[in-house]
DRENKE-848699 format. One record per residue (C-alpha): x, y, z; residue in three letters. Coordinates in steps of 0.1 Angstrom, whole numbers. Example, Ala and Ser with C-alpha at 12.3 -4.5 7.8 and 13.67 -1.06 7.14 Angstrom:
<rs>
123_-45_78_ALA
137_-11_71_SER
</rs>
This chain:
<rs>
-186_-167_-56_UNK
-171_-164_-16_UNK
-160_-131_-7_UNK
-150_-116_30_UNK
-174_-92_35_UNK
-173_-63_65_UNK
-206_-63_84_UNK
-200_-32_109_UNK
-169_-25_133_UNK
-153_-62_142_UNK
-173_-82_121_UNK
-166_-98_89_UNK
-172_-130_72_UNK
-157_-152_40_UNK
-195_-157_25_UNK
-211_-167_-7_UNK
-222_-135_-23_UNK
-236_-133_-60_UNK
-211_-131_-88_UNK
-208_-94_-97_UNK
-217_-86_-136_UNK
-212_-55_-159_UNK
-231_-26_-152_UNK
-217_2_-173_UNK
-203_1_-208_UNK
-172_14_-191_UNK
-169_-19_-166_UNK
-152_-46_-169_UNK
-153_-81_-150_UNK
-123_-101_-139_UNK
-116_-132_-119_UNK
-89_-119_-92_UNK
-63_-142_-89_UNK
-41_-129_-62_UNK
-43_-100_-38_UNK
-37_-84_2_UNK
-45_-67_29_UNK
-39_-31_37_UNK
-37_-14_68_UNK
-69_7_54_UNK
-89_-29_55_UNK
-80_-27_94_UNK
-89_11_98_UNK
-126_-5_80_UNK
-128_-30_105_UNK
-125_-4_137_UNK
-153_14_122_UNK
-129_43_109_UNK
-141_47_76_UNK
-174_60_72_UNK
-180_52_39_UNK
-178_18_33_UNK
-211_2_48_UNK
-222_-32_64_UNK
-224_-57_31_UNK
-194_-42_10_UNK
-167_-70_1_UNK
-136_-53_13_UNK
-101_-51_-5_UNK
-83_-25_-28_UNK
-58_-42_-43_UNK
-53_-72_-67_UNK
-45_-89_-99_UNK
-64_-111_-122_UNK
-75_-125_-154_UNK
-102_-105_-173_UNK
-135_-127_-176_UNK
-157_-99_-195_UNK
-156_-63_-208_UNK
-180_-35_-215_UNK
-190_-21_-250_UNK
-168_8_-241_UNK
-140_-7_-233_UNK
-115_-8_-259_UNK
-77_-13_-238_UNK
-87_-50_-225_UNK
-100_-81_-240_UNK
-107_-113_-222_UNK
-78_-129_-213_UNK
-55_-106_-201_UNK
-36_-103_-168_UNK
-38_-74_-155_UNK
-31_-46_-124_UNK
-63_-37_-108_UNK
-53_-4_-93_UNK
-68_11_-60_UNK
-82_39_-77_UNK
-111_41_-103_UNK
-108_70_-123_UNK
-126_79_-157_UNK
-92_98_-173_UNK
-121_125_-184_UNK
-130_150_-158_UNK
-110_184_-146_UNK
-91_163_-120_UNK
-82_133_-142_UNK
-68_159_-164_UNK
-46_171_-136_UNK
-35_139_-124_UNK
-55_134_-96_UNK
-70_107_-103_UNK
-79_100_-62_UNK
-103_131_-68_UNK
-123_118_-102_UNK
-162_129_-99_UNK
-169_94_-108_UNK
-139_73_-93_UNK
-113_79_-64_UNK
-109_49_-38_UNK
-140_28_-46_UNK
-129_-7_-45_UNK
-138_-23_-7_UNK
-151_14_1_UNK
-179_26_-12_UNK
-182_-4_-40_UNK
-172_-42_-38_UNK
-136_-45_-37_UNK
-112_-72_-45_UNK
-108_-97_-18_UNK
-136_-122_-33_UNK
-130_-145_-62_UNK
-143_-117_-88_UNK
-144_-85_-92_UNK
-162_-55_-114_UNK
-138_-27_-117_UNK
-153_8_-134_UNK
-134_26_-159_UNK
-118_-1_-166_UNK
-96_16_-194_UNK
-85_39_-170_UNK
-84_17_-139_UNK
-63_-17_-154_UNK
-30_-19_-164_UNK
-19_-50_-184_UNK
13_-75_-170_UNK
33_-85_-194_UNK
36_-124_-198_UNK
70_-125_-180_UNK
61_-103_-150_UNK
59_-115_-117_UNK
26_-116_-106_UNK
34_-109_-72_UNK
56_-74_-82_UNK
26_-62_-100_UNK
3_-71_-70_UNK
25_-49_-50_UNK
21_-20_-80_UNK
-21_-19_-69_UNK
-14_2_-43_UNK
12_4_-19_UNK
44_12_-41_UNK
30_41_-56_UNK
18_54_-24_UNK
50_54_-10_UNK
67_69_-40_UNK
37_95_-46_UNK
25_106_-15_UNK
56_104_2_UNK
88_101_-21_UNK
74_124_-44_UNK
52_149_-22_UNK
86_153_1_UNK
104_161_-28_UNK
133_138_-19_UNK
165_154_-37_UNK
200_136_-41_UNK
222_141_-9_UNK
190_151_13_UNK
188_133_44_UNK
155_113_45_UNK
135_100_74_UNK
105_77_75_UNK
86_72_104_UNK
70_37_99_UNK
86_7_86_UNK
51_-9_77_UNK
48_-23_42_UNK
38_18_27_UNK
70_31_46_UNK
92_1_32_UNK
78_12_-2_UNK
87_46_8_UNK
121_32_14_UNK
123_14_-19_UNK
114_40_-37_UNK
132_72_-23_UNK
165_51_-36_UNK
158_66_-72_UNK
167_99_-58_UNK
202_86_-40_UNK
195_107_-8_UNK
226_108_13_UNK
211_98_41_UNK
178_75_50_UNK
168_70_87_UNK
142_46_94_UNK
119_50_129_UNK
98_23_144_UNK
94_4_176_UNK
91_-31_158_UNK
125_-42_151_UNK
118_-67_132_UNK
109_-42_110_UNK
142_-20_112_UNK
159_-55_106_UNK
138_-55_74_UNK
146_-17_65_UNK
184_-25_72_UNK
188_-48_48_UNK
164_-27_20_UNK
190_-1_16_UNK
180_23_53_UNK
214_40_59_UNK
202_43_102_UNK
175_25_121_UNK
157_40_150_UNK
138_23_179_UNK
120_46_194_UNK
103_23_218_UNK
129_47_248_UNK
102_77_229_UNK
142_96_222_UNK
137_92_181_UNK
137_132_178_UNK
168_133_203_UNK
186_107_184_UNK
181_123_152_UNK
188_154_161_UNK
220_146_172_UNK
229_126_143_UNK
223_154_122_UNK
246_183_143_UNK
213_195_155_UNK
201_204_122_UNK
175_177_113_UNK
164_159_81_UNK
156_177_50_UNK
127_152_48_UNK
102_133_68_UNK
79_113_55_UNK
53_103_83_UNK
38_68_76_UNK
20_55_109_UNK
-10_84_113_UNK
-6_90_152_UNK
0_123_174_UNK
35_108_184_UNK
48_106_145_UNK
32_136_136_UNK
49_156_166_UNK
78_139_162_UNK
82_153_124_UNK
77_186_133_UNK
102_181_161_UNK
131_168_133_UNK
120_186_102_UNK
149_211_92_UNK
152_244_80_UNK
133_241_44_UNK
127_211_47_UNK
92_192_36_UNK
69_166_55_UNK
51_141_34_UNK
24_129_57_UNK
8_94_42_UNK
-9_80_77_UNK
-43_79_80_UNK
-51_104_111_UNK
-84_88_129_UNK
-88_120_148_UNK
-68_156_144_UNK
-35_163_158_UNK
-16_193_166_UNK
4_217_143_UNK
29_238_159_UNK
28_266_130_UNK
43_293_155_UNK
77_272_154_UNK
74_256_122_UNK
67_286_102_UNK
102_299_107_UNK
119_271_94_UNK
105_276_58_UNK
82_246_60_UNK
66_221_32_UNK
40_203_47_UNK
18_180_19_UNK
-13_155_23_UNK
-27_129_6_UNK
-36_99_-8_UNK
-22_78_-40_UNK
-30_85_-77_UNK
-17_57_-92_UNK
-4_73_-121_UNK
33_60_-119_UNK
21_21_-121_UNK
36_19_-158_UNK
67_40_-146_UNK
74_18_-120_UNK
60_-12_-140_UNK
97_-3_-161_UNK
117_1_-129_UNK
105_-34_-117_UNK
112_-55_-157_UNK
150_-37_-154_UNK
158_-50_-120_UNK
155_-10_-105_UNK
134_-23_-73_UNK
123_-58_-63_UNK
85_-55_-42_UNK
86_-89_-35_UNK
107_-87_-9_UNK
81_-69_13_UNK
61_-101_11_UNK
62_-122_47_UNK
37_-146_42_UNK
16_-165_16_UNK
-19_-176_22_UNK
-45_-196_-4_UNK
-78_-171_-8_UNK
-103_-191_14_UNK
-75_-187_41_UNK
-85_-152_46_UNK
-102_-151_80_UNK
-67_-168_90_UNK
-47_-140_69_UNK
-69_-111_88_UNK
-57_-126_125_UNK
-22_-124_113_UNK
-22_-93_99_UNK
-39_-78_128_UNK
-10_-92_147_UNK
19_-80_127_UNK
48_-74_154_UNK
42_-110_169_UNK
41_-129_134_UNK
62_-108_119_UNK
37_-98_89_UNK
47_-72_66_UNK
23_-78_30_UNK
5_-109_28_UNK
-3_-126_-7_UNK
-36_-143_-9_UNK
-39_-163_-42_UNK
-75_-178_-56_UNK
-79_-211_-44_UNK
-81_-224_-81_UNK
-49_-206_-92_UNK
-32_-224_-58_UNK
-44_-262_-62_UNK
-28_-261_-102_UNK
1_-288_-96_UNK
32_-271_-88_UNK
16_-237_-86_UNK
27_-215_-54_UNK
53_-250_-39_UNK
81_-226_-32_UNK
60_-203_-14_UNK
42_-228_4_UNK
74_-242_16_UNK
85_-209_28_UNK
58_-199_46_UNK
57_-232_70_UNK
92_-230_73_UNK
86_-190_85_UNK
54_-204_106_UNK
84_-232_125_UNK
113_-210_130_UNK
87_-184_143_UNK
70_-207_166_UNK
109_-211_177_UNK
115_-183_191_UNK
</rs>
């Protein structure tokens, strides 16, 4: 099968690699039809994540067919179309139990980390019980893509973790694809308020029209001015920080209100400061980390009754073997004005009449972009 593969910092390849099989009873095998880069797959690429080594086949996040199962596997048959969620988890240890399925002894962020993940034309997911979720027949394939990983990060590690309350006022530093999932998402709450911060404004464009009630550039660096004084010097009763950098993690502490909570979802290459001797006045929440996947079939509901639409975050469309292409634009988001990028198996594309629509969009996106 070909698979982009990460071969140390700033080097990857789309290679033939050997088909991947079942190992454990628990496994199951299936024949990834569409999935998408993450900003994580870039952090890989500058060397930033220890634990996923020279030879792994990166990727996270997907949807396919299922070609084989374990013994043990009772949930899937092949055949199905299902949700291969970023997280593995076996649904049996203490911290399954709990919900945290991030922190399983024998799961946790695997795929395109520590095992081979999901941008190839295959894949072998563990636990698969725990680890699939099945699409319906009439499910957009493209929503449920979106349900891998970065919807219910937003709503989980930042919705959810801020504890976003009806009325609050709301700000999200990042309009990336997680903080426009954040965006989405904190909606189900009807906040009174939800500011928006980024120095792309294509992106605040984007976050204007997805229900953002005030958009920040904060390319002037006067974001915790601005808000401030939008809010009678009081600041936000949430911030959910999205980018992983000093300035969004100062700048949260420098608008958070009295009681109020910071959901911090960026990935921090390197630490940053905490000003406890003025935050720990204001009555503070401050909560980390990273996605559990456990609201897929909640938000799996929202999406069938019209609730929230995640394909609206998708900018550009791109056939599988593409992906060397996809990486470059990616990695240049601002200038191609990238938000999530759908890469569909080359098989699945050539079918006559499969993916026209898209394909039409996307070279009309490519000329108006060249355009301007």
């Amino acid at each position: 099968m070909k698979a982009l593969v990460y071969h140390g910092p700033g080097q990857k390849a789309w290679e033939e690699k050997p088909k991947p099989v079942i190992q454990q009873p628990t496994d199951a095998l299936v024949r990834v039809t569409k999935t998408t880069l993450c900003g994580t797959d870039l952090a890989i690429l500058r060397g930033g994540v220890a634990t996923c080594q020279p030879g792994t086949i990166l990727g996270h996040e997907g949807v396919g067919v299922v070609e084989a199962v374990g013994s043990s596997v009772s949930g899937f048959k092949p055949g199905d179309a299902v949700i291969i969620s970023c997280i593995t988890s076996c649904g049996r240890c203490d911290y399954c139990h709990r919900g945290l399925y991030s922190n399983c002894t024998d799961g946790g962020w695997q795929l395109g980390n520590t095992i081979d993940g999901t941008q190839a034309e295959y894949v072998r997911v563990p636990h698969a019980d725990n680890s699939l979720h099945l699409i319906p027949a009439d499910f957009d394939h493209e929503a449920a893509l979106m349900l891998s990983d970065i919807i219910p990060t937003g709503l989980e590690v930042g919705v959810m973790n801020g504890e976003v309350k009806f009325g609050d006022t709301v700000a999200i530093l990042g309009a990336g694809p997680v903080g426009l999932a954040a965006l989405l998402t904190a909606q189900f709450y009807a906040p009174g308020e939800i500011i928006v911060i980024d120095l792309d404004e294509h992106r605040l464009q984007k976050a204007k029209a997805l229900g953002a009630t005030i958009t920040i550039n904060n390319s002037d660096g006067q974001a915790a001015e601005k808000v401030l004084a939008l809010t009678n010097g009081r600041g936000v009763d949430v911030a959910i920080e999205v980018v992983g950098s000093p300035v969004t993690c100062e700048l949260c502490q420098n608008i958070i209100g009295a009681g109020g909570h910071i959901a911090d979802i960026g990935i921090y290459a390197k630490s940053v400061q905490l000003h406890k001797h003025i935050l720990w006045t204001k009555n503070i929440t401050l909560r980390l980390g990273t996605v559990n996947t456990t609201t897929i079939p909640l938000l799996m509901k929202a999406i069938k009754n019209g609730k929230i639409d995640p394909t609206t975050l998708v900018s550009h469309r791109f056939k599988l073997s593409d992906i060397i292409h996809a990486y470059d634009v990616f990695a240049n988001a601002a200038q191609e004005q990238a938000i999530k990028l759908v890469l569909t198996n080359d098989a699945d594309a050539a079918q006559p009449g499969a993916n026209a629509e898209a394909v039409i969009q996307e070279i009309v996106a490519q000329v108006l972009r060249k355009m301007q």
